[in-house]
C-alpha positions as semicolon CSV with decimal commas, in nm:
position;residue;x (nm);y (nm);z (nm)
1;X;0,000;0,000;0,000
2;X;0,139;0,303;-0,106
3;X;0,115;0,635;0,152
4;X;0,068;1,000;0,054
5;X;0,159;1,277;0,233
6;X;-0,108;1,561;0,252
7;X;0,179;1,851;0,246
8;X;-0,085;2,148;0,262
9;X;-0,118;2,122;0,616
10;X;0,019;2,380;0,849
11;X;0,212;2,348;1,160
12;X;0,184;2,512;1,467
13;X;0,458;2,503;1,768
14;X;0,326;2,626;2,083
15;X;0,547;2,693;2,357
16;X;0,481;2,796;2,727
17;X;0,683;3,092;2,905
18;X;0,736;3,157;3,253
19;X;0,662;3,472;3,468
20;X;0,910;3,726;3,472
21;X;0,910;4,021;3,661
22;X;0,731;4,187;3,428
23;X;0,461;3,994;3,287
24;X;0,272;3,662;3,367
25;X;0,330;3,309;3,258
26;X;0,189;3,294;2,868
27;X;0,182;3,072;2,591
28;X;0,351;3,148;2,211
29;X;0,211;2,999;1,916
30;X;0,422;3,026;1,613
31;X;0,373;2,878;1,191
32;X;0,776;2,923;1,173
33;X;0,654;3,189;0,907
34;X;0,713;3,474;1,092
35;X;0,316;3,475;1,233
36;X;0,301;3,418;1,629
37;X;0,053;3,539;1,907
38;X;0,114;3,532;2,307
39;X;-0,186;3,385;2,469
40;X;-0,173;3,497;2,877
41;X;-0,172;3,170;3,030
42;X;-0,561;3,109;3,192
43;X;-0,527;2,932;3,529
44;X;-0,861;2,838;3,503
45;X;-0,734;2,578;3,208
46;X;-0,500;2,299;3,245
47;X;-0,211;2,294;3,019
48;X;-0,324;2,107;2,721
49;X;-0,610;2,351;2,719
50;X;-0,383;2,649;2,738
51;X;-0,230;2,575;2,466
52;X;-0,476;2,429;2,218
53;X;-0,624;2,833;2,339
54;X;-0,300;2,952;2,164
55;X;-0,289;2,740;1,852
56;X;-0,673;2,864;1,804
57;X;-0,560;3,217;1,831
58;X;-0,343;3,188;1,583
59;X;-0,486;2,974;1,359
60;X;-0,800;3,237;1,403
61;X;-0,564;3,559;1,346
62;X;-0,431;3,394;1,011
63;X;-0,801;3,308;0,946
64;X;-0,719;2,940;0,873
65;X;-1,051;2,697;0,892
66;X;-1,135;2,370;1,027
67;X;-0,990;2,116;1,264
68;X;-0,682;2,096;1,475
69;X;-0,502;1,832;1,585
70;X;-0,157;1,836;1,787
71;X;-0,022;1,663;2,034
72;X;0,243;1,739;2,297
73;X;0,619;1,725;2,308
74;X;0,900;1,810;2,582
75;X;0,735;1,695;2,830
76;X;0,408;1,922;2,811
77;X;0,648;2,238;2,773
78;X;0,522;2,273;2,427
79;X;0,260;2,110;2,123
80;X;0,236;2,075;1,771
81;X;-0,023;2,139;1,588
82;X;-0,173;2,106;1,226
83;X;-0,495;2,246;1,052
């Protein structure tokens, strides 16, 4: 059986960021396109929320449709994501 690869799909990285002494803890999504958003991070969420929040911002800023689907990597510190 041969596979195909469906290579319109977009990735999304999302990343989670300490407090500092300026700001709160917050979540980056990024396309590695140069697009990204900072989602404050919503202690009413748990982590995989928070950042399936972020990829859904930006996925919503660069008005991209349907589905996504991700899953996490180092150890919960960030996800991947594709629409």
């Amino acid at each position: 059986m041969e596979r195909t690869v469906n290579t319109h799909y977009k990735a999304i990285i999302t990343k989670y960021h300490g407090p500092t002494n300026s700001r709160g803890s917050r979540i980056s999504a990024d396309d590695s396109d140069g697009n990204r958003v900072y989602v404050s991070y919503r202690h009413n969420l748990n982590s995989d929320e928070n950042h399936c929040a972020a990829a859904r911002a930006l996925a919503d800023k660069m008005n991209w449709k349907g589905n996504l689907a991700g899953g996490g990597i180092k150890n919960g510190v960030a996800f991947v994501f594709v629409s």
